[in-house]
N, C-alpha and C positions, 0 to 999 in steps of 0.2 A: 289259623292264620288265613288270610285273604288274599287271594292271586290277584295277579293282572290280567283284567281280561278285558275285552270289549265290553264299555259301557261301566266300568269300574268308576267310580268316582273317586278321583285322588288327591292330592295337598301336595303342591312343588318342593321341593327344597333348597334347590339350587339354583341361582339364575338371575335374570331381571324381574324374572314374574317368581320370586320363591313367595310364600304365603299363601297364594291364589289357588284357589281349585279350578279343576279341568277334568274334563271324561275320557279315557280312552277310546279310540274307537280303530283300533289297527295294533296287531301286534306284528312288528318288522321282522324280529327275531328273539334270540334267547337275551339279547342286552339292550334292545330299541321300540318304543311304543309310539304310535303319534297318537299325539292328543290334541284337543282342543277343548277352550273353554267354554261357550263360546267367547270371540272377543268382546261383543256387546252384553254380555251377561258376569263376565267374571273376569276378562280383561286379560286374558289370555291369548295366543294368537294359534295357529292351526300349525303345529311343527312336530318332528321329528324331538324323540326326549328319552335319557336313559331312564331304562327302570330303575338305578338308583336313586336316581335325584326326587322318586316320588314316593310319598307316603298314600299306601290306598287307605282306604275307608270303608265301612262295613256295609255303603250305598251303589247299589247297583242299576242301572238305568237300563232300560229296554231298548236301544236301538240296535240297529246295522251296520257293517263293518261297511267302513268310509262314509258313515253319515255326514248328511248337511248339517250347518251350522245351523239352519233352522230346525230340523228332526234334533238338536239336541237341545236347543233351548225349548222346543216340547215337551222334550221327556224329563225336563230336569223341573219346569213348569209344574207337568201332571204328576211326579213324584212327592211335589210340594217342599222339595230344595231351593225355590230361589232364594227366600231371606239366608241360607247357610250359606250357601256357594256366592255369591253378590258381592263385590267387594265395592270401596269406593272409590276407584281409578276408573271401573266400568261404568259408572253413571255420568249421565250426563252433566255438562258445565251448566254454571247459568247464564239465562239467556243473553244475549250481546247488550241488549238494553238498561239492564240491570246492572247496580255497581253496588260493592260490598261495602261494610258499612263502614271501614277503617280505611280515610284512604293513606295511601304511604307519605309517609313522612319523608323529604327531600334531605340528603347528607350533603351537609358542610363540604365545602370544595378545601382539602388542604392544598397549603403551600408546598411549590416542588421545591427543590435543592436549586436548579439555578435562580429562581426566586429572590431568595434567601441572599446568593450571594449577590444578584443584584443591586437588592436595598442596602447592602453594608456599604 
């Protein structure tokens, strides 16, 4: 079995970001880790997280307790995890210029109730 440790690479469970992976990098105590993803890499944010809500992973990264968010998209880079860890919330949108190829279809205005009893 796989501890929590600095630099652990893990899978959320719980949360707005459940899915996403994130790295350790601070263990608080026997029930609190902070992680981060980074945010630009895996769309995760930099917080306080119980160790149950996470599932570790058998990937361990090389950094420092309290690393930067850029020391961790390095080491997650030179591991050759980003296609793993990357998710699609963290990528970027397209550009402002650009417009997708469906554009939306306008919904029918329904009639209200006073309406209704208007026309009668």
């Amino acid at each position: 079995m796989v501890a929590i440790e600095i630099g652990r690479v893990c899978k959320k469970l719980m949360g707005r970001e459940a899915g996403r992976y994130c790295v350790v990098i601070d263990v608080i105590d026997e029930g609190y880790t902070m992680v981060t993803g980074p945010r630009n890499v895996t769309g995760v944010k930099r917080r306080k997280c119980n160790i149950l809500h996470l599932e570790p992973t058998d990937d361990l990264l090389d950094v420092k307790k309290e690393a930067s968010d850029e020391d961790v998209s390095k080491a997650i880079a030179k591991a050759g995890l980003t296609g793993k860890v990357t998710s699609k919330a963290a990528k970027p949108e397209a550009a402002e210029g650009e417009k997708s190829a469906k554009p939306k279809a306008e919904k029918p205005k329904r009639a209200t109730r006073t309406k209704k009893k208007a026309e009668q």
